[in-house]
Residue, then its C-alpha position, 0 to 999 in steps of 0.5 A: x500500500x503507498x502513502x496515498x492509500x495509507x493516508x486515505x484510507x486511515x483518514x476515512x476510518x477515523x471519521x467514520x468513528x467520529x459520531x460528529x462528522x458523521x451527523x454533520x456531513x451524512x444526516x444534518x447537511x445532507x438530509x435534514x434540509x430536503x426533509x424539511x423543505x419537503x414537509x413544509x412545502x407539503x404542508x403549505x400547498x396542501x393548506x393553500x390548495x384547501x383554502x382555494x376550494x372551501x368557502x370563506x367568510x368575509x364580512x361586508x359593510x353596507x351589503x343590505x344596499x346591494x343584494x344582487x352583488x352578494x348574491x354573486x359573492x355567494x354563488x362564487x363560494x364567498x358569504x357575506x358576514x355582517x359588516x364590522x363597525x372598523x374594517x382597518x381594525x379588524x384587518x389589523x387584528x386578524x379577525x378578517x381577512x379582508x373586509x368588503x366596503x360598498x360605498x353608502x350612495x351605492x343605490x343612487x349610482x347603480x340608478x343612474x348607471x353610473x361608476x359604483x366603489x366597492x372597497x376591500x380593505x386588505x393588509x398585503x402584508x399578511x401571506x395568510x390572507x392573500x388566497x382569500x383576498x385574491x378570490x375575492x378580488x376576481x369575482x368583484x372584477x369579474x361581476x363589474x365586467x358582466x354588469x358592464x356588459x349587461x348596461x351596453x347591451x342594454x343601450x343597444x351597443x356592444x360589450x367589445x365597445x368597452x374594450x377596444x384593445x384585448x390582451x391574449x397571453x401567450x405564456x410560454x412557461x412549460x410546467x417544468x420550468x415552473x416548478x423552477x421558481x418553486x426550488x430555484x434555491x438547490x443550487x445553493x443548497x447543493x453547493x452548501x451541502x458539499x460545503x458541510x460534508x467535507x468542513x468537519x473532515x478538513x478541520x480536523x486533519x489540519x487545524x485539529x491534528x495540529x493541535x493534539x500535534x499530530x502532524x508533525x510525527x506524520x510530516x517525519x516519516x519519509x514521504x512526499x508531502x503532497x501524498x500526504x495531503x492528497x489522501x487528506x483531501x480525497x478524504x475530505x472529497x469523498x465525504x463531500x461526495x456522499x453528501x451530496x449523493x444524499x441530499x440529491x437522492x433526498x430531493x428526488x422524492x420531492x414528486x412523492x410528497x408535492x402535489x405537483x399535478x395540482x399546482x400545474x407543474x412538472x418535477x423531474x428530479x430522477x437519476x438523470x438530473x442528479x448525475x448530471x448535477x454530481x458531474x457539474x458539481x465535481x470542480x466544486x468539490x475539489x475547489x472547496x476541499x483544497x479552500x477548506x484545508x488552506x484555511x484551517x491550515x491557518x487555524x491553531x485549534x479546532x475552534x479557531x479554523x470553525x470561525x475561518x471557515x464560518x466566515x469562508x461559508x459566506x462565498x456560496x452564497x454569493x452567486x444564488x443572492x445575487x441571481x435572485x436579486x439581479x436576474x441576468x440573462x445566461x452567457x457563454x463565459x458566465x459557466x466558466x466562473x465557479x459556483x456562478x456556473x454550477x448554478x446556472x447549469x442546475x436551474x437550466x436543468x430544472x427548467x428543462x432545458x439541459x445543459x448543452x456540451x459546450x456549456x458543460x465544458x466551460x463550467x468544468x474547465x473554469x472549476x477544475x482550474x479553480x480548484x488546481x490553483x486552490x490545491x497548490x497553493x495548500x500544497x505550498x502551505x504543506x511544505x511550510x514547517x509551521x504548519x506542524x507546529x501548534x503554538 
């Protein structure tokens, strides 16, 4: 067996002894974040889709003055509650959703045929109560289209006479580029997950064998230091690995749990996606383990490299905050960029658009020379003396 093998091999054992890597990278990282987006998203669109179809409640001030729009609130699944005496405060206090107001000379308007207001006092801020203020909002417009339809026919005229201008959508969204919107954050929890399943590993081969000086019995024995710290790092890499073939095996159960039929959208998050998001990940795992070793090589102590790396954990974050707040439109030499590259590959891929050769290869190109200068530069570190010294 050479030194590579010696020290992969003996890395890997003791980890896999040590409960707090093994939680940290294969349960906590890898599978308790999929579990619980699933179950939240579950429980979320599962409570959304009943509310869209039961009937609701809402009170409605000065509704004695216009039965026939009540009416339509009732034939649309809406009942009209008596009116509050302060629709403002009852919206602030959460005892409605949303409050229908009709204007006092509601009568004398319809009469005349004139413009009518209607009120829904609302707080936009409140996410609970948007499905109910979006129902209503539709049959209020929906009723003030058909009585202004019934009014021109009324006068001999016809309806399109209101409307001179139509608007046809022409929505050129697929399902499957839907369900992007709803997981536009695996790339980043991808990238994370590679993040967590290597960093227990890297500190403790560096920062942590530093400082039960552990390290500078290894660098005496009589073997090349780049082997050492080629075995250090397929271990950190092989971890890493398993981690993220878990939170993708995690997420492809998704469909299983989603309603994803009643929500119009298609998830394929089976055994091609996940091959071809491991292979896109591939640079990234290498760059990170060999970032992860250069920065607790710096550290004197475990606590001390934690702290670095907490700090490091802020550069995956970059890419997915800033695609989701400055959307841009994909170019050839954006793949080339590490983790912007991997990121733009992963949501191509969810939308269905694949991911073509040519895209493939700069973004393993641009990751591989990433992580290369990374390796060399804690080779360079592994060299240094001072490396095996812990104070």
């Amino acid at each position: 067996m050479n030194a590579f093998s010696a020290v992969y091999w003996k890395e890997v054992r003791e980890n896999l002894r040590d409960r707090r890597t093994l939680i940290n990278a294969l349960i906590t990282g890898p599978l308790l974040g999929p579990v619980l987006f699933i179950m939240l998203m579950n429980v979320m669109v599962n409570r959304e889709l009943a509310r869209a179809d039961q009937p609701i409640h809402v009170p409605v001030i000065g509704a004695e003055l216009a039965p026939h729009f009540v009416a339509a609130l009732k034939a649309a699944g809406i009942d009209a509650d008596p009116g509050v005496k302060d629709a403002q405060r009852a919206v602030h206090d959460m005892t409605a959703d949303v409050v229908i107001r009709i204007a006092p000379d509601y009568v004398q308007a319809w009469n005349k045929g004139q413009s009518v207001q209607v009120e829904l006092v609302y707080d936009s801020s409140r996410r609970d109560a948007n499905t109910a203020v979006g129902r209503v909002r539709a049959v209020v417009e929906n009723y003030a289209r058909r009585e202004g339809a019934m009014r021109l026919i009324a006068r001999g005229l016809s309806p399109s006479t209101a409307w001179p201008v139509t608007v046809a959508d022409r929505d050129q969204a697929t399902s499957q580029s839907r369900s992007a919107l709803m997981f536009s954050f695996l790339p980043y929890f991808f990238v994370l997950t590679v993040f967590m399943g290597g960093m227990y590993l890297a500190i403790d081969l560096t920062a942590g064998e530093r400082e039960r000086q552990s390290l500078e019995p290894l660098f005496v024995n009589p073997v090349a230091r780049w082997k050492i710290l080629a075995g250090k790092l397929a271990a950190i890499c092989t971890f890493a690995i398993i981690s993220l073939l878990l939170s993708v095996a995690a997420f492809s159960t998704a469909p299983w749990f989603i309603p994803t039929e009643k929500l119009g959208i298609a998830l394929d998050l089976g055994f091609h996606f996940g091959a071809r998001v491991v292979v896109l990940m591939l640079p990234l795992i290498l760059l990170l383990a060999a970032l992860q070793s250069l920065v607790s090589a710096f550290a004197k102590s475990y606590r001390e490299a934690q702290t670095y790396l907490s700090i490091l954990m802020i550069i995956p974050i970059l890419p997915s905050a800033l695609l989701s707040v400055i959307p841009v439109k994909p170019e050839a030499w954006m793949y080339a960029v590490p983790l912007l590259g991997q990121n733009l590959g992963i949501v191509q891929l969810m939308r269905g658009d694949g991911i073509t050769g040519q895209e493939l290869a700069s973004c393993l190109a641009g990751g591989f020379v990433a992580a290369a200068l990374a390796v060399w530069a804690t080779a360079l570190m592994y060299r240094s003396e001072r490396l095996a010294i812990s104070a």
